[in-house]
N, C-alpha and C positions, 0 to 999 in steps of 0.2 A: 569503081571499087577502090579503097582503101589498101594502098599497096602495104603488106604484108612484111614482118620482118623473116630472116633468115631464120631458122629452125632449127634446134638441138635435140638429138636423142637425148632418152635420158640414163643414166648406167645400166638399168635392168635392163632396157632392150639391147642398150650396146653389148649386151651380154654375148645376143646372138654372132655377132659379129666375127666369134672366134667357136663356133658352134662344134665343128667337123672334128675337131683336134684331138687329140689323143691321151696326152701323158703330163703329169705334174713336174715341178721343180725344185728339184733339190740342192741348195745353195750355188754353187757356180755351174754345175753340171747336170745336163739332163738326163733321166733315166734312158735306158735303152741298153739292148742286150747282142754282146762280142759272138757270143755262140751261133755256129753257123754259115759256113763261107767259107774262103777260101783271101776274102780281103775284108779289111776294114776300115768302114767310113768313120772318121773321127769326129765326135757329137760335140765336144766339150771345146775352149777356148784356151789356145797356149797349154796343150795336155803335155804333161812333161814323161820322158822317154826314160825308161833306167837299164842300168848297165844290168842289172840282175830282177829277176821277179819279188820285189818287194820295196815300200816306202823309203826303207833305208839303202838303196842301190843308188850309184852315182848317177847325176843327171846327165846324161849323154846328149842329148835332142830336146826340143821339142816341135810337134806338131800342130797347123794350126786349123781352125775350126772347117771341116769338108775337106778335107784332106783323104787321100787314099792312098795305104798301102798294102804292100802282101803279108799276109798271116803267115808264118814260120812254124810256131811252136806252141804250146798251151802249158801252161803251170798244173801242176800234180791236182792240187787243191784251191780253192776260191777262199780271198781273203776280203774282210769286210771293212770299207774305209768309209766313216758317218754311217750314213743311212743305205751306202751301198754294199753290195758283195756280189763279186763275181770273179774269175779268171783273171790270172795274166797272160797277156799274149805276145810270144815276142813278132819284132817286124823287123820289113825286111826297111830301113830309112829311103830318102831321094841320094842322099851321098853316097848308099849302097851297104852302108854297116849295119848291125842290126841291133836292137833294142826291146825293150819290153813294157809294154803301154797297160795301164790297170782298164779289163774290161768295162768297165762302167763310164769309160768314157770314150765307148765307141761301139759301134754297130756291126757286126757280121754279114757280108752277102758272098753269094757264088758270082761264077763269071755270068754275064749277061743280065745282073739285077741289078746293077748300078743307078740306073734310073727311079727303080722303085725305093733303094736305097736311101738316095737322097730324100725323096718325097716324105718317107717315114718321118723322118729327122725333122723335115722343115715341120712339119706337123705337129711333132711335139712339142718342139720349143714353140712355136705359135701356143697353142693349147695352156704352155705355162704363161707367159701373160705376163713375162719379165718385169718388173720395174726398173730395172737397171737400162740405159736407154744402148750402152756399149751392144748390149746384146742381140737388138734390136738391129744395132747399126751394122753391125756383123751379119747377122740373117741376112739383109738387102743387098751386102756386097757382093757375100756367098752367090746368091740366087741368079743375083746379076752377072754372076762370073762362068756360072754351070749352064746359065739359058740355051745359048747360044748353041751349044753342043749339044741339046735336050733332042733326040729325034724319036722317042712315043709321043703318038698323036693323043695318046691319053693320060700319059703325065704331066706332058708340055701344061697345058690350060691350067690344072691343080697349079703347078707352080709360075705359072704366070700370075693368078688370083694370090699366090702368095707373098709373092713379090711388093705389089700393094699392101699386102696387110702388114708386113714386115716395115716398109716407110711409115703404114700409118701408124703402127707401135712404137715405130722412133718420133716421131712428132707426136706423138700423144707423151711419151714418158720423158723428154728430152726437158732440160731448163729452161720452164717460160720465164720467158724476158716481160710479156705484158706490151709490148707495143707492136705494133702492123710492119713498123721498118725495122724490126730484129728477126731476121728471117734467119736461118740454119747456115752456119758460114761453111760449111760442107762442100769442098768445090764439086764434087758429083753432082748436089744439088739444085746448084745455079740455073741449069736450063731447063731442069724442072718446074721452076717458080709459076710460070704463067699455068701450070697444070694445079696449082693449089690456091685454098682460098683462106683468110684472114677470119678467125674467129672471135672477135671480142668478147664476147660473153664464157669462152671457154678460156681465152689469151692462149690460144697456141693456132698453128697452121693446122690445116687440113687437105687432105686432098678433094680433087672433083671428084663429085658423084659419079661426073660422066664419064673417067676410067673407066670406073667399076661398068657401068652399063656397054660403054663400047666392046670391053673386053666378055659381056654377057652375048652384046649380038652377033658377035662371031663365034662362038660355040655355045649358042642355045639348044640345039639339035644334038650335042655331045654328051655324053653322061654328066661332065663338069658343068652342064647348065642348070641343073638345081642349086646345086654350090654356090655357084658364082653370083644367081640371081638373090639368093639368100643373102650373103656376103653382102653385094649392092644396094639392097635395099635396106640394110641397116648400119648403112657406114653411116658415119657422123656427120652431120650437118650443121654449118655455122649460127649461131645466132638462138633463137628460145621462143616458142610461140606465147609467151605470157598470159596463157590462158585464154586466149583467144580464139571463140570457135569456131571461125571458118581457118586459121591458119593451124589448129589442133586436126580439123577434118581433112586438109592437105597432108599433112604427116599420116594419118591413117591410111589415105589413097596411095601414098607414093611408099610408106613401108611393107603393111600387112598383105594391103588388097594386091598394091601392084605386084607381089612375088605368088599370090594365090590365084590370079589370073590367068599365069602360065601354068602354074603346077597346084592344081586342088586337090591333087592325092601327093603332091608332092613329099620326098623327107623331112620340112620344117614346115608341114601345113597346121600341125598343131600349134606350133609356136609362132605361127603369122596370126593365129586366132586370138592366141594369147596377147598379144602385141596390139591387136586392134582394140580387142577388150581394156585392156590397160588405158586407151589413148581416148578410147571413148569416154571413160569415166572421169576424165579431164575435163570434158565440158561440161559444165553447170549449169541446172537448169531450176528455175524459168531462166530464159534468156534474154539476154539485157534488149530491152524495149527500143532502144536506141538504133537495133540493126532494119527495125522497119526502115530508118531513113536511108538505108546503102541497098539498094534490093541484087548487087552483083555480087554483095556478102550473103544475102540468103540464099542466090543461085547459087553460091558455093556447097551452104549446107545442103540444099535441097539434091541437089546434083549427087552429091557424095554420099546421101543415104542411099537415095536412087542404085548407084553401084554397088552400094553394100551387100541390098537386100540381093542385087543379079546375081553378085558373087557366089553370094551366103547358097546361093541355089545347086551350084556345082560342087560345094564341097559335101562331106559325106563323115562327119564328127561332131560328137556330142556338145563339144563347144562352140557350135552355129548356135545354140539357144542363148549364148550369155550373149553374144554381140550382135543377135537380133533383138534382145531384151534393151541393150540399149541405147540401139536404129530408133525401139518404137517409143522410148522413154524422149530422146532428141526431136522428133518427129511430132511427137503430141506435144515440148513444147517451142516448137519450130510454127506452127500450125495458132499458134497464139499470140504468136507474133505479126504475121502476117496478115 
């Protein structure tokens, strides 16, 4: 067989990659609401503290992004800054003085939510999709900083999955440099490197797939196993199948089929249908006469219809006809070849 190059999603599908998330982004700060609690998790980056409830109060503080303190006090009235409006809160600072932070850049919770807290947060800014790479790099420090201390068995995994996605948002949005030895001079990064791989056709890093999957087989069984498999199987992958259809039918196998094989009624069974459909319509047919002479390239294709059609059989949506329609369009001209 004809060894195969590396393989790139392509934007639409990396769509899915940030599927879960929640909430948009409004110039440096993310939505999210102070009301509620008793303390407040700080969503925004260097939110500046004021001596009194309003823009014009002297800057006393600031606090920095996942920071918690205690709620004090609430402003009469909700004042509107950009596109936001909510409450002033005053807090209680770490130096112990107190200050008053514009709700819109921060989160309210009671005692003992702290964990879901966070998760809220990391969600949204995930969901926004920053292009700023600062933001990115923040989220990963955050997450890395709060892990440790995480003890819900069922937040833990969410933000473990997020953790990854937060590097891979900073190395997707970070300055490509364009060459294999301008790796991210990040000294956090450093002992990471043997976990990431070299994209040239993207020019940026990426991480392994096989994070994503090791941290799938350890909480497959968990609720976080749909997520996470979802997640996994449409992270990005180095390199572009150039149209090539057994290395087009590998991408179908390792995105759509492999997350539909765990979960056929799963929460992104639609969008694994979607995804396979998409990828099918990549290969073009008739197919090039030429694959008679490799016959472990037509075992490819043959193989991978093969799965489709098993697949196709356990799920239970109206979009198993389009990606059967073009199993048998592949298939009659696979069948021509041979």
């Amino acid at each position: 067989m004809r060894p195969l190059k590396h393989l790139k999603l392509p934007r639409a599908t990396l769509s899915g990659f940030f599927a879960l998330f929640l909430v948009a982004l409004t110039g440096t700060a993310f939505l999210a609401s102070a009301e509620g609690g008793n303390f407040l998790l700080i969503t925004g980056a260097s939110v500046r503290v004021r001596s009194t409830p309003a823009t014009s109060g002297a800057e006393v503080g600031k606090l920095r992004l996942g920071e918690v303190v205690e709620q004090r006090a609430k402003s009469a009235k909700k004042e509107k800054i950009g596109k936001m409006e909510d409450f002033w809160f005053q807090v209680r600072l770490p130096d112990g003085k107190d200050g008053w932070v514009f709700g819109g850049f921060a989160r309210g919770f009671a005692e003992g939510e702290k964990e879901d807290a966070y998760l809220k947060m990391v969600r949204e800014r995930i969901q926004a999709e920053s292009a700023n790479p600062n933001d990115w790099w923040e989220l990963w420090r955050l997450i890395e900083s709060i892990l440790p201390s995480v003890a819900s068995v069922e937040v833990r995994p969410y933000l473990e999955l997020a953790r990854l996605q937060a590097l891979q948002g900073f190395l997707n949005t970070r300055k490509r440099e364009g060459t294999m030895t301008d790796f991210p001079q990040e000294p956090e990064l450093q002992d990471l490197k043997t976990q990431m791989v070299y994209s040239e056709p993207a020019g940026q890093w990426m991480l392994e797939r096989s994070l994503y999957m090791d941290l799938y087989e350890r909480n497959r069984k968990k609720p976080a196993g749909d997520e996470i498999l979802w997640v996994a199987t449409n992270s990005p992958m180095p390199g572009e199948t150039e149209g090539f259809a057994p290395a087009v039918m590998q991408v179908v196998l390792s995105v759509g089929i492999r997350y539909l094989e765990d979960f056929p009624k799963g929460r992104h069974s639609e969008g694994a249908l979607k995804n396979i459909s998409e990828w099918l319509k990549i290969i073009q047919t008739p197919l090039d006469k030429d694959l008679k002479k490799y016959p472990d390239d037509l075992q490819v294709l043959k193989k991978g219809l093969e799965q489709i059609e098993a697949v196709m059989k356990t799920v239970s949506n109206p979009l198993v006809a389009d990606v059967l329609k073009e199993k048998e369009r592949i298939k009659t001209a696979l069948s021509e070849v041979e």
